[in-house]
Structure formats: structure tokens, C-alpha cells
N, C-alpha and C positions, 0 to 999 in steps of 0.2 A: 636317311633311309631306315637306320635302324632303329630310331626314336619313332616313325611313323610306323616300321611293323608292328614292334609294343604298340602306340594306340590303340591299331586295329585289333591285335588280342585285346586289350581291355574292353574298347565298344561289347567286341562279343561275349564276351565275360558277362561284362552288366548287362548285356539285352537279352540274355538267356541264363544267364543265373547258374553256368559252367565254372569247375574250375574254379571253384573257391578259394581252395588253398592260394593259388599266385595271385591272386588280386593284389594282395600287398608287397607284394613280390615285384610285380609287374608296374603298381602307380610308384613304387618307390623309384625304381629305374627310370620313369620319366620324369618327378619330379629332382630328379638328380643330372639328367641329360642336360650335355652343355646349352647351356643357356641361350648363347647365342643363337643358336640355329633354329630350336625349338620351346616355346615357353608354354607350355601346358601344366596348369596347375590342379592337380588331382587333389582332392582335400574327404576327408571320411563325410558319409551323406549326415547332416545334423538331425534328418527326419526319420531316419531308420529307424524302423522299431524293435527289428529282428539283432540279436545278441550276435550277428555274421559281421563280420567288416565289409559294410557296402561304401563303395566310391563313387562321387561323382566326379565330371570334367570343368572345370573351367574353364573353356578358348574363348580367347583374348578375339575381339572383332577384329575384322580386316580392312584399311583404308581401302576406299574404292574411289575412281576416278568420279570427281562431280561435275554437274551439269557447266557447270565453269568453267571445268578441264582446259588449258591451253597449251601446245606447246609452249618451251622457255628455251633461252641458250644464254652462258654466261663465257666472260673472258678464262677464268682461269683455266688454268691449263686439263686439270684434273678436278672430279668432283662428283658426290654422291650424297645425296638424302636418304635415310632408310627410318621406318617406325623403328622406334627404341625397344619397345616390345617383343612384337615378333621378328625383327628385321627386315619386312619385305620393302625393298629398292622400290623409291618412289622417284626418284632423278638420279641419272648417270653420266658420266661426258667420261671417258676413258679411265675406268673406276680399277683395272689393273695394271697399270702405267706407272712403275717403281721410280719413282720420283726424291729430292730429299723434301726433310718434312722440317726441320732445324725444331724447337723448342716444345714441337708436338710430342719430341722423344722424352720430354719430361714426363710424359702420360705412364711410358714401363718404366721409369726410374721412380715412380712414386709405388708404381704394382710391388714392385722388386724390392723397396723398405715396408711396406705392408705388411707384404706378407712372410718379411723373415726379421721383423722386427716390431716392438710394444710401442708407443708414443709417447712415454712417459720416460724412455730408459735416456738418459744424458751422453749428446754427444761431447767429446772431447776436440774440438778443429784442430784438424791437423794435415802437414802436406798440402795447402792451401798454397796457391801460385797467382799470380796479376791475370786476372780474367775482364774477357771486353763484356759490356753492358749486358744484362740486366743481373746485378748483385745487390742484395740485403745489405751487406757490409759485416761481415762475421770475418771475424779474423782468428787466427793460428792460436790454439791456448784458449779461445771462447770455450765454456761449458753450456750447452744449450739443450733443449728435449726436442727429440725426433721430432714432436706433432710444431713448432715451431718452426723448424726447416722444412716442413713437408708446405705448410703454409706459404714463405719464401716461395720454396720450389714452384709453385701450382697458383698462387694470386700474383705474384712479383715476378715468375720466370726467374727465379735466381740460380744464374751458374753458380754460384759459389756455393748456394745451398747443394746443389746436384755433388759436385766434387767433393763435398764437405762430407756428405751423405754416402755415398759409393765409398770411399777412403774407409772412412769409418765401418760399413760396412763389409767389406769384400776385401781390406787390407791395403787393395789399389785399385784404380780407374780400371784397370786390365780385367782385372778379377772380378769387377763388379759389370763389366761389359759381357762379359761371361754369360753370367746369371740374368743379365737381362735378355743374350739371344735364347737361353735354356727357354724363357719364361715365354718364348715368342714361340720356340717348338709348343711346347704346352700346351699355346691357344690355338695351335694351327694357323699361325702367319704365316703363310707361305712364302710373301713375296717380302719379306721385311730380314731388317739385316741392322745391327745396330753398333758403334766403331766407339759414341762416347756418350757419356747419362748429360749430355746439356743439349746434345743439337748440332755441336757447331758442324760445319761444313771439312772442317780438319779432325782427325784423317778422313781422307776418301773412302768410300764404301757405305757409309750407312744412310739408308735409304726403305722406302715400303710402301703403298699403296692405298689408295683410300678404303679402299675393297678389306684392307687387310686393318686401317686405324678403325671403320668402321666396327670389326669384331674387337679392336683392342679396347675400344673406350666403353663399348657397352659391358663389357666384361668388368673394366675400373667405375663405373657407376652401379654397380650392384653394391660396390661399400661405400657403406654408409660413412664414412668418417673422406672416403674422398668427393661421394657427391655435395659434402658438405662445406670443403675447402673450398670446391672450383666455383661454389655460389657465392662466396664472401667478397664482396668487393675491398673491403679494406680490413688491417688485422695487424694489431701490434705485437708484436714476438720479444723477447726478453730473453738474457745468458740465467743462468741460474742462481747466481747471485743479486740478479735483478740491477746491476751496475749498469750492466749495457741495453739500449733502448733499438727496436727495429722498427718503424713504420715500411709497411708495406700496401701499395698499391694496389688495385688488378690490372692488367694489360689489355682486357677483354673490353673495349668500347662498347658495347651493343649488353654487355652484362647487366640486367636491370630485374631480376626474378621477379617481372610480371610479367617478359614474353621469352625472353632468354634467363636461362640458368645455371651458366656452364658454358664452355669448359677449357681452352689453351689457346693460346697463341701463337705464333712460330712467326721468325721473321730473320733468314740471312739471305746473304748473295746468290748466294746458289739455289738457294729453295726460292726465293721472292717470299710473298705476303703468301701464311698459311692462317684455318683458321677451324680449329671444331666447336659446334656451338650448339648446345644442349636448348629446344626450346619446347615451349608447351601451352597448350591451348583446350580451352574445355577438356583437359584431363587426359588430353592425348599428347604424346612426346614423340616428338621427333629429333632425329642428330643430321647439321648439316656441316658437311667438308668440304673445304675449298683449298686445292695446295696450289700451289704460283699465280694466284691471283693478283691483278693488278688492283684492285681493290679488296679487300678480305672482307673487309667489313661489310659494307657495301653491296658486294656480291651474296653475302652473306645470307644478310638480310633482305634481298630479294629472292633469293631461294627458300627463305621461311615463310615471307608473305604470300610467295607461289602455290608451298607447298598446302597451306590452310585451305587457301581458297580452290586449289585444285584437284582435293581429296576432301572425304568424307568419311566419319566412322560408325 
């Protein structure tokens, strides 16, 4: 609401040539306004000729339903399509329905080394314990670079990376849990709650919403160094002494950056098959979410193929 009243001053600003002074004032606050809600890109006019700061708007098109349009309905439990852009909801099936998400939680435990750590700085493994599947294989005493386990973490799903990371980080899992519900106040998660940086289903309590991953991940695809992980399908990581060797995987089946690009996986008992998947088509991007799906994949990708042929931009 408050990103929209700024607009409207600015429209009035430019169509009448008031109020000069806030012009800059007024497009800086918008083009600062959280992203997620509103993506208006104000940029200085390049044809001005007058020595004044004149601004123009950039809005982004809006999907519109095509002559195609069909209803759709899928198994999972939970589930939302939204433009990656502007975020307008293109498909929903109970889109606030706090659910667990299991390895989807790697998405804030990558936010949460981001942005309070370089990529370059050397972890030291330690407080490392017998974790169940999906692990790199780093062990206690490895010396490895942040951008190496964020890798693990985000194409491999590596618990051990997440533990390895938060410890190192935050002193302990506890501490680093912390900072990742902080990071969730931040973006206005409302419905999300987070217990441990891997996913598991132990302890009880962490859990969140499509409605609510939906603003997480478009948030984590604004950096650049994470939309670049979750695209890699494969990526060898290295200790620093370059002795010890990682091949790492993607878990993302449908990952192919010609229709999919991005972005996790999630898969325990309690959650079933999750899945967020970054795709794109004639230069438009869409994010689709599917939690307790009996197919992730699957379903996945029938809500991508849906959604092409059911919109328009």
C-alpha cells in the first residue's frame, strides 16, 4: 500500500512537473521497496534534455490469462505459481497451509551465510555428527571455502554442509537457528518457523508455507551468486589444501537451463516430496511450489507446462 501511494505521487510529479525536489526522493524509495511485493524500476529519463532529474517508470507486464486458459488441479497437498517479477499468483491449492518443507530450509540457511559471510573466507569442520543422506562427505578438521559448501548445500542438499556451515557460523546449530527465524521476521514470513539449517523433520516445529517460500526464494534469487548455484547441475568442491576431492550432484531432476533453472529439493517423512523450481520461457519467469506431493517432479512440471500455455505476457 505504501509502495503504491509513492507511485501515485511520482506519476503526479512527472505528468505535471510538481515538486521537483522529491522526485529523487520519492523513485529512490521505490526503487528500494521490498522487492517482493512491488518491482518498479524508476531509472533517470536518458532523453532529458533539461539539467532537472527527470524519471521515468519501468512496469514490468502483467500475465494475463490466454485464450487457452484452463482449469488445472494437482495431488500435492500444497501449492502456488506466482510471476517471479511482480509476484502476481498464477495457481494456488491451499497456498497458506504451514506445512514441513524438509530441505526447502536450505534456501534461509544459504540467505543466512550470504549475507553474514564472504565466499572465499575458510571454513574450519567442526562439531560434525553421523548425519542421514544427502552429505558431500566433509569431515571434522576439513579446511574448505564458504562458496564450496554453499554448493554442497544448494546442488547436493548436503546436511553436513548446512551443520558444517551454521557451527561455523553462529558457534552452534541453536545459534544459527536463531538468525535464521530473525532473517524470516526480516522478510515477513509470517507463517514459517525454523527448528534446524538441513530440513530434518527433528526437532518438531519447523515448518512454513508456500505463500510464505514463495517471498523466500524470490528474495534468494535476487543474488546473484545463489541464482547461480541452484542452476549448476554438477560442481566439484575441494578442502583447501586441494587433498580432499567432492563431486557433487543436483537433486533437481527436471534441472535442465533450457526450461528449468533452479532451484531445491526437499524430500523427508513428514514433508513427502517438496519441490521449488525456477523456470523460464520467452524471458518470462515463473517459481513453481509443490510441498507433499506424491510426485514433485511430475507435478512439477505439469504446473510449468500449465502455466506457459495458460498465461500470457
Amino acid at each position: 500500500m505504501v509502495a503504491k501511494i509513492a507511485l501515485i505521487i511520482l506519476i503526479v510529479v512527472e505528468q505535471f512537473s510538481i515538486f521537483s525536489s522529491i522526485r529523487p526522493k520519492v523513485a529512490d524509495f521505490l526503487k528500494n521497496y521490498n522487492f517482493y511485493k512491488e518491482e518498479i524500476v524508476v531509472v533517470q529519463n536518458p532523453e532529458s534534455q533539461s539539467s532537472k532529474n527527470e524519471f521515468i517508470l519501468e512496469i514490468p507486464s502483467l500475465p494475463q490469462k490466454s485464450p487457452h486458459y484452463t482449469e488445472m488441479s494437482i495431488q500435492a497437498n500444497s501449492s502456488l505459481v506466482v510471476d517471479k517479477k511482480i509476484g502476481n499468483i498464477l495457481f494456488s491449492k491451499n497456498e497458506n497451509q504451514p506445512l514441513k518443507i524438509a530441505s526447502l530450509t536450505k534456501i534461509m540457511t544459504a540467505i543466512v551465510v550470504l549475507k553474514n559471510s564472504s565466499l572465499d573466507q575458510v571454513v574450519t569442520v567442526s562439531g560434525l555428527y553421523p548425519l542421514p543422506e544427502d552429505n558431500m562427505g566433509i569431515t571434522n578438521g576439513e579446511q574448505i571455502k564458504v562458496e564450496d559448501l554453499l554448493h554442497g548445500l544448494l546442488i547436493g542438499s548436503a546436511n553436513d554442509a548446512a551443520v558444517a556451515l551454521a557451527i561455523w557460523l553462529a558457534g552452534s546449530v541453536e545459534g544459527f537457528v536463531e538468525m535464521m527465524n530473525n532473517e524470516a521476521k526480516n522478510l515477513d514470513l509470517d507463517n514459517t518457523n525454523f527448528t534446524n539449517p538441513t530440513g530434518f523433520d527433528y526437532p518438531d516445529g519447523g515448518y512454513s508455507t508456500v505463500h510464505d517460500l514463495a517471498k523466500l526464494v524470490r528474495f534468494a534469487l535476487n543474488n546473484e551468486k545463489f541464482r547461480e548455484i541452484v542452476g549448476k547441475q554438477f560442481y566439484i568442491a575441494e578442502s583447501v589444501d586441494k587433498n580432499i576431492i567432492h563431486s557433487i550432484s543436483t537433486t533437481n531432476w527436471l534441472l535442465d537451463n533450457q526450461l528449468v533453472f533452479g532451484v531445491k529439493t526437499g524430500k523427508t517423512a513428514g514433508a513427502g516430496e517438496c519441490l521449488i523450481a525456477l523456470a523460464k520461457s520467452n524471458k518470462n519467469e515463473i517459481i513453481a511450489i509443490v510441498l507433499k506431493s506424491p510426485d514433485r517432479f511430475g507435478e512439477t512440471r505439469k504446473l510449468i507446462n500449465w502455466t506457459f500455455n495458460s498465461y500470457q505476457w
